[in-house]
C-alpha positions as CSV (number, residue, x, y, z in Angstrom):
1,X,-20.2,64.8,-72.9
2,X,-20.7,65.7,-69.1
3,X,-23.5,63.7,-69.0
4,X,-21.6,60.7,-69.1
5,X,-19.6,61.2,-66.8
6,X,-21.4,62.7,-63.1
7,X,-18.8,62.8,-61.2
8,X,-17.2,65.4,-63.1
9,X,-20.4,67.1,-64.2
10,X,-21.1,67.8,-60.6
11,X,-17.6,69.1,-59.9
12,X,-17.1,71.6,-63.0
13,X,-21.0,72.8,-63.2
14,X,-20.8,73.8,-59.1
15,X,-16.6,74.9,-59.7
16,X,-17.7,77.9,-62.3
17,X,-19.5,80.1,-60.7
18,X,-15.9,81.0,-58.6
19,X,-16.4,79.5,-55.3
20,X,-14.6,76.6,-54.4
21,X,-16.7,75.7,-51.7
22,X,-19.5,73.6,-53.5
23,X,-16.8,71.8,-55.7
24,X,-14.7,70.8,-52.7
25,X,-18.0,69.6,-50.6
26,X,-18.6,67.5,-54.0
27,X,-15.1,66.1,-54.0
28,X,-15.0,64.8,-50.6
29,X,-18.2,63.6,-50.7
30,X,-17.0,61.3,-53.6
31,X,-14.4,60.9,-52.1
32,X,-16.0,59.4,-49.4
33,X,-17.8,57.1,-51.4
34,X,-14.9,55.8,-53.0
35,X,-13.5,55.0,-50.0
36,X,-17.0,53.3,-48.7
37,X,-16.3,51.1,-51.7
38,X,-13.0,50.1,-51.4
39,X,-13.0,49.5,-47.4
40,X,-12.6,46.0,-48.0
41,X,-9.4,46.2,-49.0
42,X,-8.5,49.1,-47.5
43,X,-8.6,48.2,-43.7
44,X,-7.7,44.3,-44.4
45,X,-5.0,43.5,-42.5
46,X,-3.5,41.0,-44.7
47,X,-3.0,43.5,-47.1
48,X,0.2,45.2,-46.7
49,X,0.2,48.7,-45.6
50,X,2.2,50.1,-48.6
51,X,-0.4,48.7,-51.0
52,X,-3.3,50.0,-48.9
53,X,-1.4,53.3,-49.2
54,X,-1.1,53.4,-53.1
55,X,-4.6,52.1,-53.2
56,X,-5.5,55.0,-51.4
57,X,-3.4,57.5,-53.2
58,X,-4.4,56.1,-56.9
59,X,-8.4,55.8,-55.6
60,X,-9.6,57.6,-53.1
61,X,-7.1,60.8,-52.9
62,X,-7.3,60.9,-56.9
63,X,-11.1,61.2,-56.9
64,X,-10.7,63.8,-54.0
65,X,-8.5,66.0,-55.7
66,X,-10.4,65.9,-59.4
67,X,-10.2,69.3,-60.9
68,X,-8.4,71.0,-58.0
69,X,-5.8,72.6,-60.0
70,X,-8.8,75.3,-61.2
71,X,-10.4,76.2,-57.5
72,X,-9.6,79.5,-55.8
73,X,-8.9,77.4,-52.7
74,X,-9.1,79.3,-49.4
75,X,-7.9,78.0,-45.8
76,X,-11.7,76.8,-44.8
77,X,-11.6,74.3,-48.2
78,X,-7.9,72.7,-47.3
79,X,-9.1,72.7,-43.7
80,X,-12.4,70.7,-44.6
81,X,-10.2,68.5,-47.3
82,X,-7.5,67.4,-44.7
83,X,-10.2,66.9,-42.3
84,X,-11.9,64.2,-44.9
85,X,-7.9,62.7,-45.5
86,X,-7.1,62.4,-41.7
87,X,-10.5,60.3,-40.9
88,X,-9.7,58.2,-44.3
89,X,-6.6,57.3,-43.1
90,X,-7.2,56.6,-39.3
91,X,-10.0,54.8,-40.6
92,X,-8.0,52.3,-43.0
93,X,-5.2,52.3,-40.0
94,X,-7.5,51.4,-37.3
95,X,-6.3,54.4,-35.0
96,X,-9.6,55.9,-32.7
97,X,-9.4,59.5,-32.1
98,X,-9.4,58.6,-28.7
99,X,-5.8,57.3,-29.2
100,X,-5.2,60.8,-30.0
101,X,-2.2,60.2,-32.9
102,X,-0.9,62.7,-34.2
103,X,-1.7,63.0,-38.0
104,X,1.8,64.2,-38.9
105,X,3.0,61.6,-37.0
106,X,0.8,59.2,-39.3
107,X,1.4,61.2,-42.6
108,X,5.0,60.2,-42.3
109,X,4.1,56.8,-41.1
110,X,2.6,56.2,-44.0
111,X,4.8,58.1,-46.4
112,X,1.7,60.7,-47.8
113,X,2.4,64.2,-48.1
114,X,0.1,66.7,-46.9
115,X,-2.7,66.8,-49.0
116,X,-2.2,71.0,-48.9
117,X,0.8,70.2,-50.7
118,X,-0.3,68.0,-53.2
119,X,-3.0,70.8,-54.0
120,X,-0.5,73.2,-54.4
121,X,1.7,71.0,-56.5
122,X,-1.8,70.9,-58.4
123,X,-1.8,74.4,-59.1
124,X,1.7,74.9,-60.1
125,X,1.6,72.1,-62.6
126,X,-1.6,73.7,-64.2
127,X,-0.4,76.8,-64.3
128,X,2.9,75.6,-66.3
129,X,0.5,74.2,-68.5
130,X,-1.3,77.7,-69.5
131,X,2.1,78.8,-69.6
132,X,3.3,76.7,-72.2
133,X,0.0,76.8,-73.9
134,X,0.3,78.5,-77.3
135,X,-2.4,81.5,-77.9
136,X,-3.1,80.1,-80.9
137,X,-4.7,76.9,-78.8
């Protein structure tokens, strides 16, 4: 079933071997490429920054995030994963780094939580699934 899908397939085949790396190096690079595709919309001014937001949340962050909730994720994979989030978002806000914004200052701009968090909130929602799950299952 895999097959049909790539996007997964490249996730879960690189996930098991117990490194997180590979899996979160897929990830952003999808998540990139989501992003690539919905720039139109995504930087266009006449669309309003709460719906660029939510389109970025429902698309691009979604797609990032894909099967999270089952990698041992260590400090270097958040770091690289927030990196990816923080030039998204200057990106569709049309903040340079030279303008040197603070991305907190931005995240709360924008109404996003951290994308650490979200991870985490990832986690915790798995793991009260495998708590509830039956043995039985």
């Amino acid at each position: 079933m895999l097959e049909k899908w790539p996007n997964l397939q490249t996730s879960q085949e690189k996930s098991y071997d117990g490194d997180a790396d590979a899996a979160v190096e897929a990830r952003v690079r999808i998540g990139r490429n989501k992003f690539r595709q919905s720039v139109p919309l995504l930087t266009n001014k006449d669309v309003s920054l709460i719906m660029r937001v939510r389109l970025y949340s429902s698309c691009v962050r979604n797609n990032m995030l894909h099967g999270s909730e089952t990698w041992p994720a260590r400090k270097e994979n958040k770091v690289a994963l927030q990196r990816a989030e923080m030039r998204v978002l200057w990106w569709m806000c049309g903040i340079k780094l030279k303008d040197r914004f603070p991305s907190k200052e931005l995240r709360e701009r924008l109404g996003i939580d951290h994308i650490a968090l979200v991870l985490q909130q990832n986690r915790l929602c798995w793991y009260g699934h495998v708590l509830r799950k039956e043995d039985d299952d």
